[in-house]
N, C-alpha and C positions, 0 to 999 in steps of 0.2 A: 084867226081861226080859218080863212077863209084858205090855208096853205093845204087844209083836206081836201080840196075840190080834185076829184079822181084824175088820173087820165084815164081820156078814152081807151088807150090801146088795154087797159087796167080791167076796162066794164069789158070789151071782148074778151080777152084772157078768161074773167069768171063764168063768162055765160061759153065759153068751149068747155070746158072743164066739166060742168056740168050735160053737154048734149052732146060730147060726140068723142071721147078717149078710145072707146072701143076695148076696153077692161073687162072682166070678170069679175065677180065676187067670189075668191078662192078661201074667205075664212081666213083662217090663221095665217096659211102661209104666204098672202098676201098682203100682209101686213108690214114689214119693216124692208125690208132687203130690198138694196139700191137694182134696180137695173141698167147695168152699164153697158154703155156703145159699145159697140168690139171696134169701131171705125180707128184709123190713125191718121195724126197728117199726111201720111205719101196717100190718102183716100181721096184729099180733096187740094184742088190747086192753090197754089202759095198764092197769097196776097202783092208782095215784093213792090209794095209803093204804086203799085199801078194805077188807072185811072178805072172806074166801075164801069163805065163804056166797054174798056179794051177788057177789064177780066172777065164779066159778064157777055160778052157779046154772044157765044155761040152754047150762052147756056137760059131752058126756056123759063119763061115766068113761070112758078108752082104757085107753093102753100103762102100764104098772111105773116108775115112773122109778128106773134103778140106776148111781149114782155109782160113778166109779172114785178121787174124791179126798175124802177125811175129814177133812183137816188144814185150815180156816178161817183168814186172819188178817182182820185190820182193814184196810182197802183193797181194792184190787184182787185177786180170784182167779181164778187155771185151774179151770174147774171141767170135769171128763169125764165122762161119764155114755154110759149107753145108756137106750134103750127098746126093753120087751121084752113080750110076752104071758104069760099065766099059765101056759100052757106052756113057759115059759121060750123061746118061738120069738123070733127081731129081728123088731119090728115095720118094718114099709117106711114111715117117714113121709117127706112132700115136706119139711118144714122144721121146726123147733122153738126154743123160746125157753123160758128159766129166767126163774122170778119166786122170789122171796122173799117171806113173811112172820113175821109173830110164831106163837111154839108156839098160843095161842089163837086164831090164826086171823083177828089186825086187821095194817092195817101191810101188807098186799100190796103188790109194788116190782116191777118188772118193764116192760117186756121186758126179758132181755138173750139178744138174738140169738145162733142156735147155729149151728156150723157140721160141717161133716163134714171127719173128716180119715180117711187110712187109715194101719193100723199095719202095711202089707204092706211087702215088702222084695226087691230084683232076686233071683233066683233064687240066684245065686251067692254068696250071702249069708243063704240060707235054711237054719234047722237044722233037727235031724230033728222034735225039738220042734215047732215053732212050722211045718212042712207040713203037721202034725194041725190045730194051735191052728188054721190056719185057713185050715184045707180047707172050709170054710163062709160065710167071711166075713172081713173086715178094716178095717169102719171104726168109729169113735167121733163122738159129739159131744162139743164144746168150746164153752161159752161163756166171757166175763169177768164174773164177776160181784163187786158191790162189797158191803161193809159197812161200815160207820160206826163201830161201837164194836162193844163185845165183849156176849158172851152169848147165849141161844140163841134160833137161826133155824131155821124150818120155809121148806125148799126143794122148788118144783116144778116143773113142766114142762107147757108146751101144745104140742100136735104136730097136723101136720096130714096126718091120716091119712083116706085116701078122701077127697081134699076137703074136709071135715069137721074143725074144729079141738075136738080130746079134751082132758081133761085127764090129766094124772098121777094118781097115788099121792103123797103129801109124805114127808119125808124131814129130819128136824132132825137139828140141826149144833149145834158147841159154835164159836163166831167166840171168836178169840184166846185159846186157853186156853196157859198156860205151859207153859214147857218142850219138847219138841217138838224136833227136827229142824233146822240151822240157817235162817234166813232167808233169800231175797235181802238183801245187803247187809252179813250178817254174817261173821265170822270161821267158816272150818270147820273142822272137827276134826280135829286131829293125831291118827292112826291106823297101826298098820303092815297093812298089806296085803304076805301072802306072795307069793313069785313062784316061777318057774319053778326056780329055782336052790334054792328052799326045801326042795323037792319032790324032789331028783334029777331033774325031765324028766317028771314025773310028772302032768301036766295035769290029770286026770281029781278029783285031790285039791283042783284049785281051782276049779274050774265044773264044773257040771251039764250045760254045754250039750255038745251032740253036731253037729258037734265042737268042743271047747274052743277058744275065742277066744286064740290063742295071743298074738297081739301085746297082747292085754289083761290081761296074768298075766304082767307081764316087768319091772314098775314097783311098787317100794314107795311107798305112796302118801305116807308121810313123807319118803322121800329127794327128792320134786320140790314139794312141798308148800309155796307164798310163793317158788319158785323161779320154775315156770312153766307154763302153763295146762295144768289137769288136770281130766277128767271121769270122776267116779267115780259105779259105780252099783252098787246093791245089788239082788241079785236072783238065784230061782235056777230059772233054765228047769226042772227036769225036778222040783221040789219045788214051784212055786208056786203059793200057796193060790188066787189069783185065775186061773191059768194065762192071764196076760200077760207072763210074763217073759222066754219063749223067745222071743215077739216083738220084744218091748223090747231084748232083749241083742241080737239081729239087726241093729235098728235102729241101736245105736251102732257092733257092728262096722260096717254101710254107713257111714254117715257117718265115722267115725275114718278108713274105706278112703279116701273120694272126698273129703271136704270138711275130714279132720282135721289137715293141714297147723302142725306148730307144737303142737301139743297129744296130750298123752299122755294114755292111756284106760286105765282101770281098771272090770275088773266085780269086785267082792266079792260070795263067794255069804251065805248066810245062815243054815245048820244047823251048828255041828261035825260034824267028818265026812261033811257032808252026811248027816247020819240026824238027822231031825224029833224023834225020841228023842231025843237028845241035846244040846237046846235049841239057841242061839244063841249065833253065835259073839259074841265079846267087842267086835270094830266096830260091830254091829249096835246093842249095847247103847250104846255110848262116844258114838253118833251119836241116838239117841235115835227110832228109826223107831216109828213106831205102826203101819205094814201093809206092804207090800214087793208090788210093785219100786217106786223112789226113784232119780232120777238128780241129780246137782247139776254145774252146769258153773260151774268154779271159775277166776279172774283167778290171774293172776302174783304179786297180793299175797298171796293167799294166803281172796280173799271171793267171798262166793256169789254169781252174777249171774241163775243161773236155774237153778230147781229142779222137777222134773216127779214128779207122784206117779199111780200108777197105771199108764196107755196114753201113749203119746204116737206122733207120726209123725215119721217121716225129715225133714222139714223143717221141723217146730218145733223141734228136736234142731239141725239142722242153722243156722236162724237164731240159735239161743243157741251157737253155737259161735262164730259170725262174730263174737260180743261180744268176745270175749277172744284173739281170733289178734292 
Protein backbone atom coordinates (compact mmCIF):
# COMPACT_ATOMS: atom_id res chain seq x y z
CA UNK A 1 0.00 0.00 0.00
CA UNK A 2 2.77 2.10 0.63
CA UNK A 3 2.77 2.55 -3.69
CA UNK A 4 0.13 5.68 -2.64
CA UNK A 5 2.75 7.87 -1.16
CA UNK A 6 2.10 11.18 -3.48
CA UNK A 7 4.57 12.82 -5.34
CA UNK A 8 5.52 15.96 -4.38
CA UNK A 9 5.28 17.71 -7.55
CA UNK A 10 1.26 15.99 -7.17
CA UNK A 11 0.76 18.04 -3.47
CA UNK A 12 2.03 21.39 -5.57
CA UNK A 13 -0.17 20.85 -8.53
CA UNK A 14 -3.37 20.57 -5.97
CA UNK A 15 -2.62 23.47 -3.67
CA UNK A 16 -2.13 25.73 -7.30
CA UNK A 17 -5.27 24.72 -8.44
CA UNK A 18 -6.90 25.74 -5.66
CA UNK A 19 -4.96 29.47 -5.01
CA UNK A 20 -4.11 31.02 -8.02
CA UNK A 21 -5.84 29.82 -11.93
CA UNK A 22 -7.15 33.24 -12.03
CA UNK A 23 -10.83 31.83 -13.40
CA UNK A 24 -14.31 33.05 -13.06
CA UNK A 25 -17.33 31.61 -11.96
CA UNK A 26 -19.28 31.87 -15.25
CA UNK A 27 -22.18 29.32 -14.35
CA UNK A 28 -23.15 27.31 -16.93
CA UNK A 29 -21.17 28.27 -19.59
CA UNK A 30 -18.12 27.53 -17.83
CA UNK A 31 -18.63 24.35 -17.30
CA UNK A 32 -17.59 21.78 -20.08
CA UNK A 33 -15.97 23.36 -23.14
CA UNK A 34 -12.24 22.47 -23.69
CA UNK A 35 -10.13 25.70 -24.08
CA UNK A 36 -7.68 25.07 -26.59
CA UNK A 37 -4.13 26.68 -27.32
CA UNK A 38 -4.31 28.56 -30.56
CA UNK A 39 -0.21 28.03 -30.29
CA UNK A 40 1.49 25.53 -33.03
CA UNK A 41 4.62 24.04 -33.37
CA UNK A 42 6.37 26.68 -35.80
CA UNK A 43 5.44 28.80 -32.11
CA UNK A 44 7.99 27.16 -30.21
CA UNK A 45 11.59 25.69 -31.14
CA UNK A 46 12.11 22.13 -32.33
CA UNK A 47 13.61 19.99 -29.78
CA UNK A 48 16.02 18.15 -32.76
CA UNK A 49 18.03 15.77 -30.30
CA UNK A 50 19.78 18.69 -28.76
CA UNK A 51 21.40 19.14 -25.48
CA UNK A 52 19.08 21.43 -22.79
CA UNK A 53 22.12 23.61 -22.30
CA UNK A 54 22.34 24.45 -26.08
CA UNK A 55 18.28 24.66 -26.63
CA UNK A 56 17.50 26.49 -23.43
CA UNK A 57 20.40 28.67 -23.40
CA UNK A 58 19.03 32.19 -24.46
CA UNK A 59 15.75 31.36 -23.11
CA UNK A 60 14.85 32.84 -19.35
CA UNK A 61 13.86 30.76 -16.18
CA UNK A 62 9.74 31.40 -15.73
CA UNK A 63 6.90 29.25 -14.27
CA UNK A 64 7.41 25.60 -12.01
CA UNK A 65 6.37 23.03 -14.25
CA UNK A 66 3.83 20.76 -11.88
CA UNK A 67 2.38 17.47 -13.39
CA UNK A 68 -0.68 16.08 -12.41
CA UNK A 69 0.20 12.58 -14.16
CA UNK A 70 3.39 10.26 -12.79
CA UNK A 71 2.41 7.16 -14.39
CA UNK A 72 4.58 6.97 -18.05
CA UNK A 73 4.11 4.13 -20.58
CA UNK A 74 5.75 3.63 -24.00
CA UNK A 75 3.66 5.31 -26.58
CA UNK A 76 1.39 7.82 -26.35
CA UNK A 77 0.64 9.85 -23.06
CA UNK A 78 -2.03 12.46 -21.29
CA UNK A 79 0.25 14.36 -19.66
CA UNK A 80 -1.57 17.41 -17.10
CA UNK A 81 0.46 19.68 -15.57
CA UNK A 82 0.18 23.32 -14.41
CA UNK A 83 2.40 26.31 -14.38
CA UNK A 84 2.86 28.02 -11.45
CA UNK A 85 5.17 30.76 -9.58
CA UNK A 86 7.34 30.33 -6.63
CA UNK A 87 4.65 31.53 -4.61
CA UNK A 88 2.76 28.84 -5.67
CA UNK A 89 0.49 31.70 -7.55
CA UNK A 90 -0.97 30.14 -11.56
CA UNK A 91 1.14 31.69 -13.69
CA UNK A 92 -1.18 33.49 -16.75
CA UNK A 93 0.72 31.98 -19.74
CA UNK A 94 -0.78 32.72 -23.58
CA UNK A 95 0.30 29.12 -24.60
CA UNK A 96 2.77 26.32 -23.71
CA UNK A 97 4.43 23.14 -25.09
CA UNK A 98 6.16 19.97 -23.38
CA UNK A 99 9.65 18.68 -24.56
CA UNK A 100 11.35 15.89 -23.23
CA UNK A 101 14.90 14.82 -22.74
CA UNK A 102 17.31 12.50 -21.17
CA UNK A 103 18.14 12.88 -17.06
CA UNK A 104 21.68 14.25 -18.53
CA UNK A 105 20.25 16.66 -20.35
CA UNK A 106 20.98 15.41 -24.45
CA UNK A 107 17.95 13.88 -26.40
CA UNK A 108 15.71 17.09 -26.13
CA UNK A 109 12.21 16.02 -28.22
CA UNK A 110 9.59 18.49 -28.29
CA UNK A 111 7.12 20.41 -29.11
CA UNK A 112 4.22 18.77 -28.14
CA UNK A 113 1.65 21.39 -28.10
CA UNK A 114 -0.57 22.14 -24.76
CA UNK A 115 -3.88 22.96 -24.45
CA UNK A 116 -6.11 24.33 -21.72
CA UNK A 117 -8.95 22.38 -20.62
CA UNK A 118 -11.25 23.44 -17.40
CA UNK A 119 -12.04 21.10 -14.47
CA UNK A 120 -15.18 23.34 -13.71
CA UNK A 121 -18.62 21.95 -13.68
CA UNK A 122 -22.51 23.57 -14.14
CA UNK A 123 -23.39 24.66 -10.89
CA UNK A 124 -25.93 21.98 -10.14
CA UNK A 125 -23.43 19.68 -10.02
CA UNK A 126 -20.95 21.60 -7.78
CA UNK A 127 -19.85 20.07 -4.31
CA UNK A 128 -19.24 21.85 -1.32
CA UNK A 129 -15.73 20.52 -1.81
CA UNK A 130 -14.78 21.52 -5.03
CA UNK A 131 -16.82 25.63 -4.66
CA UNK A 132 -13.58 26.09 -2.34
CA UNK A 133 -11.19 24.02 -4.74
CA UNK A 134 -12.08 26.51 -7.13
CA UNK A 135 -13.01 29.55 -6.04
CA UNK A 136 -9.86 30.69 -7.73
CA UNK A 137 -9.47 28.92 -10.66
CA UNK A 138 -10.29 25.93 -13.08
CA UNK A 139 -8.15 25.05 -15.68
CA UNK A 140 -5.17 22.49 -16.62
CA UNK A 141 -2.85 21.99 -19.40
CA UNK A 142 -2.86 18.81 -21.39
CA UNK A 143 -0.44 17.77 -23.72
CA UNK A 144 0.26 14.23 -25.85
CA UNK A 145 3.22 13.32 -25.36
CA UNK A 146 5.15 10.20 -26.79
CA UNK A 147 8.10 7.81 -25.73
CA UNK A 148 9.74 5.17 -27.39
CA UNK A 149 11.11 2.75 -24.81
CA UNK A 150 11.23 2.63 -21.29
CA UNK A 151 13.48 4.34 -18.65
CA UNK A 152 14.13 7.67 -17.40
CA UNK A 153 12.99 10.91 -19.00
CA UNK A 154 13.48 14.48 -17.82
CA UNK A 155 10.17 16.51 -18.83
CA UNK A 156 9.70 20.16 -19.40
CA UNK A 157 7.84 23.12 -20.43
CA UNK A 158 8.19 26.39 -22.46
CA UNK A 159 5.31 28.89 -21.76
CA UNK A 160 4.81 32.09 -23.18
CA UNK A 161 4.46 34.47 -20.62
CA UNK A 162 4.47 38.30 -21.35
CA UNK A 163 5.19 37.63 -24.80
CA UNK A 164 8.18 36.19 -23.88
CA UNK A 165 8.75 32.43 -24.20
CA UNK A 166 10.25 31.02 -20.47
CA UNK A 167 11.38 27.96 -19.65
CA UNK A 168 10.35 25.39 -16.85
CA UNK A 169 11.81 23.75 -14.01
CA UNK A 170 12.36 19.63 -15.30
CA UNK A 171 10.78 17.05 -13.82
CA UNK A 172 12.04 13.15 -14.44
CA UNK A 173 9.81 10.40 -15.02
CA UNK A 174 10.32 6.48 -14.78
CA UNK A 175 8.53 5.60 -18.79
CA UNK A 176 7.03 2.03 -18.40
CA UNK A 177 7.90 0.84 -15.20
CA UNK A 178 5.96 -2.55 -14.22
CA UNK A 179 3.19 -3.02 -12.54
CA UNK A 180 0.96 -0.21 -12.12
CA UNK A 181 -2.61 0.39 -12.65
CA UNK A 182 -4.42 -1.35 -15.69
CA UNK A 183 -3.71 -0.02 -19.14
CA UNK A 184 -5.70 1.12 -22.01
CA UNK A 185 -6.39 -2.14 -23.65
CA UNK A 186 -6.17 -4.36 -20.63
CA UNK A 187 -8.32 -6.45 -18.66
CA UNK A 188 -9.53 -4.48 -15.22
CA UNK A 189 -9.84 -5.73 -12.07
CA UNK A 190 -12.35 -7.60 -10.40
CA UNK A 191 -13.09 -5.63 -7.32
CA UNK A 192 -16.28 -5.39 -4.89
CA UNK A 193 -17.18 -1.91 -4.38
CA UNK A 194 -19.84 -1.44 -1.58
CA UNK A 195 -23.18 0.20 -2.22
CA UNK A 196 -25.86 1.89 -0.65
CA UNK A 197 -27.64 -1.22 0.52
CA UNK A 198 -24.11 -2.19 2.38
CA UNK A 199 -24.39 0.73 4.31
CA UNK A 200 -28.08 0.77 5.51
CA UNK A 201 -28.69 4.24 3.45
CA UNK A 202 -25.83 5.42 5.03
CA UNK A 203 -23.86 7.43 2.08
CA UNK A 204 -21.73 9.32 4.02
CA UNK A 205 -19.67 5.79 4.72
CA UNK A 206 -19.02 5.64 0.94
CA UNK A 207 -17.80 9.09 -0.28
CA UNK A 208 -16.50 12.14 1.07
CA UNK A 209 -18.08 14.13 -1.25
CA UNK A 210 -20.87 16.61 0.10
CA UNK A 211 -23.21 15.62 -0.95
CA UNK A 212 -22.65 11.94 -1.62
CA UNK A 213 -22.92 11.04 -5.41
CA UNK A 214 -25.89 8.94 -4.73
CA UNK A 215 -26.51 7.22 -8.03
CA UNK A 216 -22.73 6.47 -8.00
CA UNK A 217 -22.72 4.13 -4.70
CA UNK A 218 -25.76 1.90 -5.99
CA UNK A 219 -23.55 -0.52 -8.28
CA UNK A 220 -20.99 -3.34 -7.14
CA UNK A 221 -18.64 -2.86 -9.32
CA UNK A 222 -18.26 -6.82 -9.82
CA UNK A 223 -21.80 -7.56 -10.28
CA UNK A 224 -21.73 -5.28 -13.95
CA UNK A 225 -18.04 -5.98 -14.51
CA UNK A 226 -17.64 -7.82 -18.59
CA UNK A 227 -21.37 -7.17 -18.41
CA UNK A 228 -21.67 -3.59 -19.25
CA UNK A 229 -19.95 -0.21 -19.54
CA UNK A 230 -18.74 0.84 -16.32
CA UNK A 231 -16.72 3.95 -15.16
CA UNK A 232 -15.06 3.65 -12.06
CA UNK A 233 -13.15 6.11 -10.29
CA UNK A 234 -10.97 6.32 -7.22
CA UNK A 235 -10.99 9.36 -5.31
CA UNK A 236 -11.77 11.07 -2.31
CA UNK A 237 -13.02 14.79 -2.44
CA UNK A 238 -12.79 15.85 1.16
CA UNK A 239 -9.33 13.62 1.87
CA UNK A 240 -7.32 14.40 -1.19
CA UNK A 241 -3.77 14.89 -1.16
CA UNK A 242 -3.82 16.74 -4.47
CA UNK A 243 -7.25 18.41 -3.70
CA UNK A 244 -8.47 17.56 -7.17
CA UNK A 245 -10.88 15.10 -6.36
CA UNK A 246 -13.89 16.93 -5.39
CA UNK A 247 -13.59 18.45 -8.79
CA UNK A 248 -13.13 15.18 -10.68
CA UNK A 249 -15.89 13.36 -8.81
CA UNK A 250 -18.12 16.50 -9.86
CA UNK A 251 -17.08 16.02 -13.16
CA UNK A 252 -18.38 12.39 -13.60
CA UNK A 253 -21.32 12.99 -11.66
CA UNK A 254 -21.95 15.83 -14.82
CA UNK A 255 -21.21 13.64 -17.35
CA UNK A 256 -22.91 10.24 -15.83
CA UNK A 257 -26.11 12.97 -15.47
CA UNK A 258 -26.05 14.51 -19.17
CA UNK A 259 -23.98 12.22 -21.44
CA UNK A 260 -23.91 8.74 -19.25
CA UNK A 261 -26.77 6.99 -21.06
CA UNK A 262 -26.06 3.07 -20.95
CA UNK A 263 -23.25 3.08 -18.53
CA UNK A 264 -23.05 2.70 -14.80
CA UNK A 265 -20.72 5.00 -12.60
CA UNK A 266 -18.88 4.21 -9.70
CA UNK A 267 -16.76 6.50 -7.37
CA UNK A 268 -14.70 4.33 -4.85
CA UNK A 269 -13.22 6.38 -2.03
CA UNK A 270 -9.68 5.61 -0.83
CA UNK A 271 -9.01 5.57 3.20
CA UNK A 272 -10.87 2.93 5.52
CA UNK A 273 -13.33 4.60 7.19
CA UNK A 274 -12.41 7.41 5.36
CA UNK A 275 -9.68 8.22 8.17
CA UNK A 276 -6.06 8.68 6.45
CA UNK A 277 -5.02 6.67 9.69
CA UNK A 278 -6.18 3.94 8.83
CA UNK A 279 -4.57 3.27 5.37
CA UNK A 280 -6.22 2.20 2.38
CA UNK A 281 -8.87 0.52 1.44
CA UNK A 282 -8.27 -3.03 -0.11
CA UNK A 283 -9.58 -1.74 -4.08
CA UNK A 284 -7.08 0.72 -3.89
CA UNK A 285 -4.36 -1.80 -3.25
CA UNK A 286 -6.11 -4.96 -5.70
CA UNK A 287 -5.93 -1.88 -8.53
CA UNK A 288 -2.52 -1.02 -7.95
CA UNK A 289 -2.80 3.18 -7.89
CA UNK A 290 0.42 5.00 -7.30
CA UNK A 291 -1.52 8.69 -6.40
CA UNK A 292 -5.26 9.31 -6.51
CA UNK A 293 -7.72 10.46 -8.15
CA UNK A 294 -7.69 7.68 -11.23
CA UNK A 295 -10.70 7.22 -13.42
CA UNK A 296 -10.88 4.16 -15.97
CA UNK A 297 -13.77 3.99 -18.36
CA UNK A 298 -14.26 0.35 -18.98
CA UNK A 299 -16.06 -1.65 -22.40
CA UNK A 300 -18.81 -4.24 -21.88
CA UNK A 301 -15.90 -6.77 -22.27
CA UNK A 302 -14.86 -6.02 -19.37
CA UNK A 303 -11.25 -3.65 -20.99
CA UNK A 304 -9.90 -0.45 -20.22
CA UNK A 305 -10.40 2.07 -23.19
CA UNK A 306 -9.36 5.10 -21.32
CA UNK A 307 -7.93 5.98 -18.13
CA UNK A 308 -7.26 9.69 -16.63
CA UNK A 309 -4.83 10.34 -13.71
CA UNK A 310 -4.90 13.29 -11.89
CA UNK A 311 -7.49 16.55 -13.35
CA UNK A 312 -9.35 16.05 -16.22
CA UNK A 313 -12.58 18.02 -17.81
CA UNK A 314 -16.17 17.36 -18.60
CA UNK A 315 -15.35 16.65 -22.05
CA UNK A 316 -12.54 14.56 -22.13
CA UNK A 317 -14.55 12.35 -19.57
CA UNK A 318 -17.33 12.85 -21.54
CA UNK A 319 -15.49 11.77 -25.30
CA UNK A 320 -14.21 8.57 -23.45
CA UNK A 321 -17.55 7.67 -22.46
CA UNK A 322 -18.91 7.84 -26.15
CA UNK A 323 -16.19 4.84 -26.69
CA UNK A 324 -18.08 2.40 -25.00
CA UNK A 325 -22.04 3.46 -25.04
Amino acid sequence: MSRLALLASLLIFGALVVTGCGGSDDGDSAATSAQTATAEPADFPEGNGQTLETFAADLPEGPVFAPSTSVMRVGDNRVGFALFDVARKQVDATSAAVYTARPNGTDVQGPFIARQESINVKPQYRSAQAAADLAEGDKIWVATVPFDKRGSRTMFALAEVDGELQQTSPFEFKVGTKGGPPDVGEKAIDINTQTEADVGGDLEQLSTRVPPPKEMLQTNFSDVLGKEPVVLQFATPALCQTRVCGPVVDIAEQVRAENGDGVTFIQQEIYNDNDVNKGFRPQVGAWGLPTEPWIFVIDRNGKVVERFEGAFSAEELTEAVKKVQ
